[in-house]
BADO-559801 format. One record per residue (C-alpha): x, y, z; residue in three letters; residue number from 1. Coordinates in nm, 2 decimals, always signed. Layout:
[[X,Y,Z],'ALA',NUM]
...
***
This chain:
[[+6.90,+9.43,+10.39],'UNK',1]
[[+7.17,+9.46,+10.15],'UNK',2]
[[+7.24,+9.82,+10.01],'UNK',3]
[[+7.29,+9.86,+9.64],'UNK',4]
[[+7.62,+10.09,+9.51],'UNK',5]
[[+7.48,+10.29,+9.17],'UNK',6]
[[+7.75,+10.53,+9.08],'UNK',7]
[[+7.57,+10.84,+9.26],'UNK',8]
[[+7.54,+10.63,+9.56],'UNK',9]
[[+7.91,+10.54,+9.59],'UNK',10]
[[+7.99,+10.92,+9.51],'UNK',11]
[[+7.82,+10.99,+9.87],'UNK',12]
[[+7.98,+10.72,+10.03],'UNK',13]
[[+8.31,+10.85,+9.93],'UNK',14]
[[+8.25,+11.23,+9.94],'UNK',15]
[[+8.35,+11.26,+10.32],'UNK',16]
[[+8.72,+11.29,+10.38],'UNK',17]
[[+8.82,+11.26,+10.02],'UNK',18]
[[+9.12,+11.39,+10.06],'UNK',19]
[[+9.23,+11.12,+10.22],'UNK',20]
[[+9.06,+10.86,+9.97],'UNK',21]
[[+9.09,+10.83,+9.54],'UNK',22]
[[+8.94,+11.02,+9.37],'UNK',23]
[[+8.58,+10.81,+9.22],'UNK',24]
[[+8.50,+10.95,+8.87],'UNK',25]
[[+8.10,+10.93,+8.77],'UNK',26]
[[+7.94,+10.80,+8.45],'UNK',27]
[[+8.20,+10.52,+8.30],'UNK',28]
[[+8.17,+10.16,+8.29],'UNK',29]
[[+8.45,+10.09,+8.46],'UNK',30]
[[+8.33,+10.26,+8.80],'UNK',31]
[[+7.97,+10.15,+8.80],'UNK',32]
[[+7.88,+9.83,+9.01],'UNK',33]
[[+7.78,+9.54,+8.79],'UNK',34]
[[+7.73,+9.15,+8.79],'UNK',35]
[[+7.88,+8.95,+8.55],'UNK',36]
[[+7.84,+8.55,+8.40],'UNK',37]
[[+8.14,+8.54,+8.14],'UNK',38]
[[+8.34,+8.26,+8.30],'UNK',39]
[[+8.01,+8.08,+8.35],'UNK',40]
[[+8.11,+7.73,+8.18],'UNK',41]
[[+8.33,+7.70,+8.51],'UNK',42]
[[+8.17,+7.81,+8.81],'UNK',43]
[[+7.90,+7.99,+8.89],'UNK',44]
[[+7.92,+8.38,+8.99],'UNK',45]
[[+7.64,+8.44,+9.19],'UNK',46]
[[+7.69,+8.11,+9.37],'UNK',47]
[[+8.04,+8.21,+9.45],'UNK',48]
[[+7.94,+8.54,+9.57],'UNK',49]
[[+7.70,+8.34,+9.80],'UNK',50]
[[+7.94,+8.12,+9.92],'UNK',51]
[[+8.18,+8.42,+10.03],'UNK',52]
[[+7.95,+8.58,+10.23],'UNK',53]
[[+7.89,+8.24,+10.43],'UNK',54]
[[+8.24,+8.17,+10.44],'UNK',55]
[[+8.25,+8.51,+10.64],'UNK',56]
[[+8.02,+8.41,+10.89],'UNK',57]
[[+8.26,+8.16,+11.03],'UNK',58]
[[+8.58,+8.31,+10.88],'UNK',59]
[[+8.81,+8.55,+10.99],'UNK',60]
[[+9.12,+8.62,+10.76],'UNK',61]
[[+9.43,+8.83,+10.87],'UNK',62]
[[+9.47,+8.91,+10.46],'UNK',63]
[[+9.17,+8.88,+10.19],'UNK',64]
[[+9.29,+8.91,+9.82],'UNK',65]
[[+9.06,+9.04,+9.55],'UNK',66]
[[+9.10,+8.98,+9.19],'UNK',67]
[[+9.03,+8.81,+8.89],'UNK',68]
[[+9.13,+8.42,+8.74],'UNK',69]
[[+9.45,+8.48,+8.81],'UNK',70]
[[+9.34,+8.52,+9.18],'UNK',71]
[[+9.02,+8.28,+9.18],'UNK',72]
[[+9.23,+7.99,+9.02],'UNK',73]
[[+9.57,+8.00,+9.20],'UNK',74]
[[+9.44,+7.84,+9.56],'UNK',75]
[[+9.31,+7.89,+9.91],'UNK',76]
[[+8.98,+7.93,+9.97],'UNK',77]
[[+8.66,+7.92,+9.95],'UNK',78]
[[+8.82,+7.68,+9.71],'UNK',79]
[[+8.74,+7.71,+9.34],'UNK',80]
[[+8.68,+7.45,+9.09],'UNK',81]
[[+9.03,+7.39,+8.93],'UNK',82]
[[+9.33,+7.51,+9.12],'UNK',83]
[[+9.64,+7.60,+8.96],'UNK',84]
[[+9.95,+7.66,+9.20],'UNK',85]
[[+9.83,+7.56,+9.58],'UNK',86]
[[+10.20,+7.53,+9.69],'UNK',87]
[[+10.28,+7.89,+9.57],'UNK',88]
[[+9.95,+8.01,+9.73],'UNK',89]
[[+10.08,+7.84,+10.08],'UNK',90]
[[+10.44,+7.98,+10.02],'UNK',91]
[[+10.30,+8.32,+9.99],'UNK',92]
[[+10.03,+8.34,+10.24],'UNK',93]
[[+10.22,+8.12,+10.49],'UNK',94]
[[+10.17,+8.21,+10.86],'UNK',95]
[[+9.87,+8.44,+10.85],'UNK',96]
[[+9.43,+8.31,+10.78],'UNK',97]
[[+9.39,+8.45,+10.37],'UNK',98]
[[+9.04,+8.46,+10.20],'UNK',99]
[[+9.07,+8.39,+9.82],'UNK',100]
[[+8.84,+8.68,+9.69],'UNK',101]
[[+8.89,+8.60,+9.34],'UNK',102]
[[+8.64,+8.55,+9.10],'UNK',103]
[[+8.71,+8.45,+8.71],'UNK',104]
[[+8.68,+8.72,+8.42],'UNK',105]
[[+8.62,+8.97,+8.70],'UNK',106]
[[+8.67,+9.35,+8.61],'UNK',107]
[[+8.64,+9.63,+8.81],'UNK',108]
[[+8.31,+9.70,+8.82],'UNK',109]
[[+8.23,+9.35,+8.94],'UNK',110]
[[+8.46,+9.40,+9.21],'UNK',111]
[[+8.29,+9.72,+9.29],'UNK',112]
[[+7.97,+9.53,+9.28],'UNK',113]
[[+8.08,+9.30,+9.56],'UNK',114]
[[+8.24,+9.50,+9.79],'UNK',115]
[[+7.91,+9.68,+9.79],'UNK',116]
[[+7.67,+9.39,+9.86],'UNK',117]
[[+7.91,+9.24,+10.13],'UNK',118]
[[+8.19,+9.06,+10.08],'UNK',119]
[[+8.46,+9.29,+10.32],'UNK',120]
[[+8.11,+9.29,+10.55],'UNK',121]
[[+8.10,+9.09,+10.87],'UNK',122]
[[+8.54,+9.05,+10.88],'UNK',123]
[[+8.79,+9.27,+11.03],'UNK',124]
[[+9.12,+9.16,+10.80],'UNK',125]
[[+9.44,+9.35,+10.88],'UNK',126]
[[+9.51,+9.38,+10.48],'UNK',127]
[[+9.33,+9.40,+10.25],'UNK',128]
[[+9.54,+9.28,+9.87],'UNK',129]
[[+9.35,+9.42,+9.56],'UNK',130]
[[+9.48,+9.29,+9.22],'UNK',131]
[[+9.23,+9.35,+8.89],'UNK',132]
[[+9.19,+9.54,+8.58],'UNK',133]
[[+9.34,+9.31,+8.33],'UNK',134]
[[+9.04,+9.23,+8.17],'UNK',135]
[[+8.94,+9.59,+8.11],'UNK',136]
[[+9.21,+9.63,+7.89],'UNK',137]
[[+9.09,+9.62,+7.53],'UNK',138]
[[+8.74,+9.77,+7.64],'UNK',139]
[[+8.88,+10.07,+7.82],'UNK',140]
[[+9.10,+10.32,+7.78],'UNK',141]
[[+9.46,+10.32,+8.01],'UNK',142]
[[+9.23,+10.65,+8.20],'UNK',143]
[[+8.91,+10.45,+8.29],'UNK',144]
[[+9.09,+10.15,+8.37],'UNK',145]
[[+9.31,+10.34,+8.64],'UNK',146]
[[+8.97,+10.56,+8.76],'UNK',147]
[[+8.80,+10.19,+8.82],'UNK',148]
[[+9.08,+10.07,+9.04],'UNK',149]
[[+9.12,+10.38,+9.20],'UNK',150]
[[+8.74,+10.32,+9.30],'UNK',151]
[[+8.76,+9.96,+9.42],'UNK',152]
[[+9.04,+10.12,+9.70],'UNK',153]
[[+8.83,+10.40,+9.80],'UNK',154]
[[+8.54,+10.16,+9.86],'UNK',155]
[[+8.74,+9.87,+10.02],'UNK',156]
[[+8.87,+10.15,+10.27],'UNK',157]
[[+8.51,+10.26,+10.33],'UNK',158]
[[+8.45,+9.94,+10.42],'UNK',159]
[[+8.75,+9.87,+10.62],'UNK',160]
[[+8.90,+10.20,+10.77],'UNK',161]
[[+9.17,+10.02,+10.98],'UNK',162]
[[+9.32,+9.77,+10.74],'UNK',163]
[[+9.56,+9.84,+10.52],'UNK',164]
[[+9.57,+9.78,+10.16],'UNK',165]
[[+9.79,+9.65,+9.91],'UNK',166]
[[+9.74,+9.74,+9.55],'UNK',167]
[[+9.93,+9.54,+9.29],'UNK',168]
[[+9.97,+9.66,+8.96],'UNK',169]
[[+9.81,+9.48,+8.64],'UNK',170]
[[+10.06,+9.23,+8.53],'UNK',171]
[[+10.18,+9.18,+8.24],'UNK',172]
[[+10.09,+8.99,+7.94],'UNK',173]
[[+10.19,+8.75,+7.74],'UNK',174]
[[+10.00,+8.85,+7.44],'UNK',175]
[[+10.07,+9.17,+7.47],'UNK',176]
[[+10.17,+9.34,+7.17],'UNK',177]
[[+10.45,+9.64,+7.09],'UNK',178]
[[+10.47,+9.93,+7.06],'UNK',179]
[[+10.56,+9.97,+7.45],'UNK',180]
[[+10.48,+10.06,+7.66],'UNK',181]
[[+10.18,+9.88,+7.67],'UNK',182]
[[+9.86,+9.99,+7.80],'UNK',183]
[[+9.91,+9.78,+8.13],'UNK',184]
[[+10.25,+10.00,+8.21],'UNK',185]
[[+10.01,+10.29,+8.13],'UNK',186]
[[+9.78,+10.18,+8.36],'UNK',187]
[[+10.03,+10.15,+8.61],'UNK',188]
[[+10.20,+10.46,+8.59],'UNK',189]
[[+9.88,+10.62,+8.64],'UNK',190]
[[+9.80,+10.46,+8.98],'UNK',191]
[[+10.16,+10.52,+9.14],'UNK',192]
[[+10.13,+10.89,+8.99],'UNK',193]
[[+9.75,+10.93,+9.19],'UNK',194]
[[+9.79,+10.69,+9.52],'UNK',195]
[[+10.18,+10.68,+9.63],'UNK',196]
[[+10.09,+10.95,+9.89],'UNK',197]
[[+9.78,+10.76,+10.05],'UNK',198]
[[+9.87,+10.68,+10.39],'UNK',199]
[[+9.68,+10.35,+10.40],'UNK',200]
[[+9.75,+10.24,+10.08],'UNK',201]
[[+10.09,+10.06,+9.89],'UNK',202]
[[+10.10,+10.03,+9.53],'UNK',203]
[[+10.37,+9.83,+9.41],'UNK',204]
[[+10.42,+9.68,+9.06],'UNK',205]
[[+10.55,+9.36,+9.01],'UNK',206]
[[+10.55,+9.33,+8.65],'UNK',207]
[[+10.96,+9.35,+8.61],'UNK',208]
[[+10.98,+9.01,+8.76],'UNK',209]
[[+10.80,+8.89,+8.48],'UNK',210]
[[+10.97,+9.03,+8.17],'UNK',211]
[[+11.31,+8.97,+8.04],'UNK',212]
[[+11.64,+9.20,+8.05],'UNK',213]
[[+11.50,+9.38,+7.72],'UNK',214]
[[+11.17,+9.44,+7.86],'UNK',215]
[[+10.93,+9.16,+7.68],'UNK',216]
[[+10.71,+8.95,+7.84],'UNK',217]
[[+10.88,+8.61,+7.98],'UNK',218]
[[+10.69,+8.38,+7.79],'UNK',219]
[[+10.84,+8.08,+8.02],'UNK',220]
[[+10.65,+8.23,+8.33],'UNK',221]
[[+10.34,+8.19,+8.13],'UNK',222]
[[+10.07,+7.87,+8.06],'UNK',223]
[[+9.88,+8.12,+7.84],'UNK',224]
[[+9.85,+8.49,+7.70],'UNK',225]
[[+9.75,+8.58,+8.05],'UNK',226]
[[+9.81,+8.37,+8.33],'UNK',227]
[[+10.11,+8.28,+8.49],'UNK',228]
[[+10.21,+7.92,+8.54],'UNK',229]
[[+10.35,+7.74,+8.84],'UNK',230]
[[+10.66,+7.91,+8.81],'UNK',231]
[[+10.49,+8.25,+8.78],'UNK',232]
[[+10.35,+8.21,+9.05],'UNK',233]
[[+10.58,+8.12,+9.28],'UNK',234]
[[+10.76,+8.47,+9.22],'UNK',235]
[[+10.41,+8.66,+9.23],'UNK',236]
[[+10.35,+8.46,+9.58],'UNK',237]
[[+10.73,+8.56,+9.69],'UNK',238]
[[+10.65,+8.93,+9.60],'UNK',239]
[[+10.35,+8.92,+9.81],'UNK',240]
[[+10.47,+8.70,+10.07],'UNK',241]
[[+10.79,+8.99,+10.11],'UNK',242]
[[+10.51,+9.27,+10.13],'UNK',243]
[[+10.27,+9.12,+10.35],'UNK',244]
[[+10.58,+9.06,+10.63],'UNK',245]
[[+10.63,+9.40,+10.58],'UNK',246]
[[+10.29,+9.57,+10.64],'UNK',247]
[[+10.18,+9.35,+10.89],'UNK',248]
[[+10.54,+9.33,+11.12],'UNK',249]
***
C-alpha cells in the first residue's frame, strides 16, 4: 500500500535525527506534496510516474537524477518523448547505470510527491543528483523556494540513508531580468548558507559556467529563456560527470 506525504506526515518522518537532516518548514506550497499535469500536451505525468516505478523493478542505477525538463528532456531513461542532448547525457553519466528522474514543469512539491509514493523505493543507488526549483521562481519567494529544496533532500535521505546526494543549484536563466542578483543566486546562496555542513550532502552551483565574464546569462548556451542547448549541456554533463568521479571514487 502506498503511503501518502501531507505536510504533517513528512514533519514526523523527518523529526528524528534532524540535526543531521534540513530543516522541513510546514504550511507553504512549495513543501506540500502535490501532482501536477502542466506539461500535459507532451507526455503524460501520471503515466510517467507509473512507468518509473516499473522501471525500478528490473532497474538498478548506481546514480538517479531528479529534476524538471531540463532533466526529463536531456536523455537516458525511462526515455521521454523528445530528447534533447543524448551525447552529453552519455558523456556525463558514462561508466556508471543512471535513472533519468526528470519529469517536465516539475516543482518541488511534485518532486516531494514522488519521492513519497515510490520512486527512490525498491533501488539502492549510490547517489542520488537532485536538480529543481526553477519553476517556482515567479510563484515563490527566494525563502520558500530554498525551504522546498531543502525538503526534497531531507526526504530523499529518508529514503535512502546510505547514498549520497548531490544538490545542484538552480541554473540560470536566460530570461532572467536585472537587477542582480537575481532570485535564482538568491536561492542559491540560501542552500550553501543552510546545507554546506551536511555530511551526506554536496551542494555545488554551476551557474558561473553559464554566464559571461560580466555576469549575464550566456545567451549562446541557450535554445530558449530556460533550457540549455546542446552546448549547454555538454558543460552541465562535464560538471556532473567531474562530481560524480569524485563522490563515488
Amino acid at each position: 500500500m502506498k503511503v501518502i506525504f501531507s505536510t504533517l506526515a513528512l514533519l514526523c518522518l523527518l523529526a528524528v535525527g534532524c540535526a543531521s537532516v534540513p530543516v522541513v518548514r510546514p504550511g507553504l506550497s512549495t513543501t506540500t506534496p502535490v501532482t501536477q499535469n502542466r506539461d500535459h500536451a507532451i507526455y503524460d505525468w501520471q503515466q510517467r510516474h507509473a512507468e518509473i516505478l516499473e522501471y525500478n523493478r528490473t532497474h538498478h542505477p548506481d546514480v538517479v537524477i531528479l529534476g524538471d525538463s531540463i532533466i526529463h528532456y536531456w536523455g537516458g531513461e525511462p526515455a521521454a518523448p523528445k530528447i534533447w542532448a543524448q551525447s552529453a547525457w552519455k558523456n556525463a553519466f558514462f561508466g556508471v547505470a543512471v535513472e533519468n528522474l526528470g519529469f517536465g514543469w516539475d516543482r518541488t512539491e511534485n518532486v516531494l510527491w514522488r519521492i513519497g509514493h515510490g520512486e527512490l523505493d525498491g533501488i539502492k543507488p549510490k547517489l542520488i543528483i537532485i536538480k529543481i526549483g526553477t519553476n517556482n521562481t515567479g510563484l515563490n519567494t527566494a525563502d520558500e523556494i530554498a525551504a522546498g529544496i531543502e525538503a526534497v533532500c531531507a526526504l530523499a535521505h529518508r529514503k535512502q540513508p546510505n547514498a549520497k546526494i548531490l544538490l545542484l543549484g538552480i541554473l540560470p536563466r536566460r530570461d532572467e531580468k536585472p537587477p542582480y542578483p537575481v532570485i535564482t543566486d538568491r536561492v542559491n546562496q540560501l542552500l550553501q548558507a543552510r546545507l554546506a555542513k551536511i555530511s551526506w550532502l554536496t551542494c555545488c552551483d554551476f551557474g558561473a559556467s553559464l554566464r559571461q565574464a560580466d555576469g549575464r546569462v550566456n545567451a549562446a548556451l541557450f535554445k530558449d529563456g530556460v533550457h540549455v542547448n546542446a552546448a549547454g549541456y555538454e558543460i552541465l554533463g562535464a560538471k556532473i560527470h567531474e562530481q560524480i568521479a569524485t563522490l563515488l571514487k
